[in-house]
C-alpha positions in Angstrom: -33.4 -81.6 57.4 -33.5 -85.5 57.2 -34.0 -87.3 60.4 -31.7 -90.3 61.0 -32.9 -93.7 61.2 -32.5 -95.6 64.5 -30.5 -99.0 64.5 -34.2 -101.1 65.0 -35.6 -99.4 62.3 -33.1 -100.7 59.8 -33.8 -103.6 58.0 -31.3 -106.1 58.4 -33.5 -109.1 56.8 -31.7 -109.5 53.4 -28.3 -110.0 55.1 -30.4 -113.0 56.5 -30.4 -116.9 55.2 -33.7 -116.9 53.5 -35.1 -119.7 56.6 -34.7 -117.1 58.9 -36.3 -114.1 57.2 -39.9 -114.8 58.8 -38.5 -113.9 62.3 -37.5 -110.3 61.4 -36.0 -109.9 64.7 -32.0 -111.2 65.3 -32.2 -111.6 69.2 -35.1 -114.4 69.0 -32.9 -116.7 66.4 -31.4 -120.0 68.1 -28.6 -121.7 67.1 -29.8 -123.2 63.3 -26.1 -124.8 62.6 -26.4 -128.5 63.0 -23.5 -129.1 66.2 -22.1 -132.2 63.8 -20.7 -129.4 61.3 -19.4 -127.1 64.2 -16.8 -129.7 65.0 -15.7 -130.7 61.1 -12.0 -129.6 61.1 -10.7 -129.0 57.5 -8.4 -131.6 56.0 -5.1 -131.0 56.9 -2.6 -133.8 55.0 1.0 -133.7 55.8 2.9 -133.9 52.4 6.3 -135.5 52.5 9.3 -133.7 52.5 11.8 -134.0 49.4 15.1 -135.0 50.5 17.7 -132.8 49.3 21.0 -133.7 47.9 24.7 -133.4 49.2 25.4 -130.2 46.7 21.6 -129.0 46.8 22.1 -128.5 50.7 25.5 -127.2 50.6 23.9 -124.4 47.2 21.5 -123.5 50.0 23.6 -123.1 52.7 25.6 -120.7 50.7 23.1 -118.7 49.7 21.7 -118.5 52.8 25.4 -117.5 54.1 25.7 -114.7 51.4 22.2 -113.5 52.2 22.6 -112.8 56.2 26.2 -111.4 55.2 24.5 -108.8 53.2 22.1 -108.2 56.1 24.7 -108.0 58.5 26.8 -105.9 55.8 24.0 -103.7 55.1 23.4 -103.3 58.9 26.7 -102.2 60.0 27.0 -99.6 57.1 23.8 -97.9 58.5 24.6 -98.6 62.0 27.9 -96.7 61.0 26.2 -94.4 59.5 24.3 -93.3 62.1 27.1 -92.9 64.5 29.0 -90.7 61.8 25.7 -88.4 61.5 25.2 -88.7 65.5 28.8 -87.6 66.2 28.6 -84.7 63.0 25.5 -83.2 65.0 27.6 -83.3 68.3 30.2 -81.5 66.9 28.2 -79.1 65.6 26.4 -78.9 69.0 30.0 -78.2 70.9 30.9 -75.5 68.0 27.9 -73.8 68.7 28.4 -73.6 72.4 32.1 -72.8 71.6 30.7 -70.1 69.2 28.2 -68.7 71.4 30.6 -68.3 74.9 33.5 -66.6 72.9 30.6 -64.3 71.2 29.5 -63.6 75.2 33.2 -63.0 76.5 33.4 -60.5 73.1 30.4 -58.6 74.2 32.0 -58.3 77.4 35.3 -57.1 76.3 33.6 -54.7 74.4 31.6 -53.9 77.4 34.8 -53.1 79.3 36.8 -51.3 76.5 33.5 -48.6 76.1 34.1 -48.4 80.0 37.5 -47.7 79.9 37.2 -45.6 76.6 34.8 -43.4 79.0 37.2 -43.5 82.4 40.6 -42.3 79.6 37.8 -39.9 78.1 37.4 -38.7 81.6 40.7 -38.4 82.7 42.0 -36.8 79.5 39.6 -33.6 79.2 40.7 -30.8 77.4 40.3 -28.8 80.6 42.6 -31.0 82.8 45.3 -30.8 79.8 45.7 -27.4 80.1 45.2 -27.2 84.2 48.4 -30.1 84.3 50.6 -27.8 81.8 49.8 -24.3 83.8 49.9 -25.7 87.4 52.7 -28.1 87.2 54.8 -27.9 84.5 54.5 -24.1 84.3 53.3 -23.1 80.8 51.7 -20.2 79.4 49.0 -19.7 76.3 50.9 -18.7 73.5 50.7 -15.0 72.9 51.2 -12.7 69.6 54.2 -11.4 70.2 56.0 -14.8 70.3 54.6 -16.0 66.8 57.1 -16.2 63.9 55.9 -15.8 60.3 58.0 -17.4 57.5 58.3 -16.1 54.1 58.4 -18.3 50.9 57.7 -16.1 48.1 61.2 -15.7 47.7 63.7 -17.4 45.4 64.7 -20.8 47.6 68.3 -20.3 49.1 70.6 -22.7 50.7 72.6 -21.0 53.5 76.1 -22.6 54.3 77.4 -22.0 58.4 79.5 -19.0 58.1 78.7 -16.1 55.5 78.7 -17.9 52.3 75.5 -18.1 50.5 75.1 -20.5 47.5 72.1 -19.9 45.4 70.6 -22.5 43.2 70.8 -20.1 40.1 74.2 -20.9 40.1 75.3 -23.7 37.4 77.8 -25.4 39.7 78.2 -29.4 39.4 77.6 -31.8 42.2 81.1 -32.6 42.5 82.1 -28.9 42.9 79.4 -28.6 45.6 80.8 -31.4 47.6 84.5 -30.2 47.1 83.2 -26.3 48.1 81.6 -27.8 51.2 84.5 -30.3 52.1 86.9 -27.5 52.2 85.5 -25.0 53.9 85.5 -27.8 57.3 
């Protein structure tokens, strides 16, 4: 495992003008820069200004012109932008909450139909059917004796109102059908 150094046990001395590296120690070190070259302020010369022409300032002005209409162009697309996605997402917001109150009154109409579903289910029981037919309209169970049995094994037979039968062997024509049956009224 390494130990770390301390800050004083680093040596700091080659970071050091090579006048100073006999002190070894940075808090004993006065002030070595001569005051005259403290207050020396760089040159500064002021260069003069080109004058511009009539048609140079007026090629300037216009492309300075174009250039903020572009900015202002490109700002109110995005600025329009944003109030088109802003107003998208508040749509969507009111559609959800539109969405979501009509799903909650169908879970409560389905709520109510199970209810009533159970309350007809209640009220029309097999039991209370039959009690409402024997007790007040006066019916009876249907009994053997009052059951009637139909035969179709025979030959099919059409049976006119009065004692003629017409059978469908016969190899009569429409038209004489309808004249047998119109005279016979």
């Amino acid at each position: 495992m390494a130990v770390a150094q301390r800050y004083t046990d680093a040596d700091f001395a080659m970071f050091e003008p090579a006048s100073s590296v006999y002190d070894r120690n940075a808090a004993r070190k006065v002030n070595t820069i001569a005051p005259n070259k403290q207050a020396q302020q760089p040159d500064i010369r002021l260069l003069p200004k080109k004058k511009k022409s009539l048609v140079d300032a007026k090629l300037e002005m216009h492309a300075a012109a174009k250039k903020s209409a572009k900015i202002i162009g490109f700002a109110f697309f995005f600025l329009t932008m944003f109030a088109m996605l802003l107003y998208s997402h508040l749509r969507v917001d009111e559609l959800t909450r539109d969405i979501n109150n009509t799903n909650a009154m169908l879970t409560q109409a389905q709520g109510e139909n199970v209810r009533l579903n159970m309350t007809l289910d209640s009220m029309i029981s097999l039991e209370k059917v039959e009690n409402y037919a024997k007790n007040t309209l006066g019916m009876t169970k249907v009994e053997g004796y009052q059951i009637e049995y139909v035969d179709l094994s025979q030959e099919d037979q059409v049976v006119k109102s009065g004692s003629k039968k017409v059978s469908s062997d016969e190899k009569t024509s429409f038209l004489q059908k309808l004249k047998a049956y119109l005279t016979e009224k």
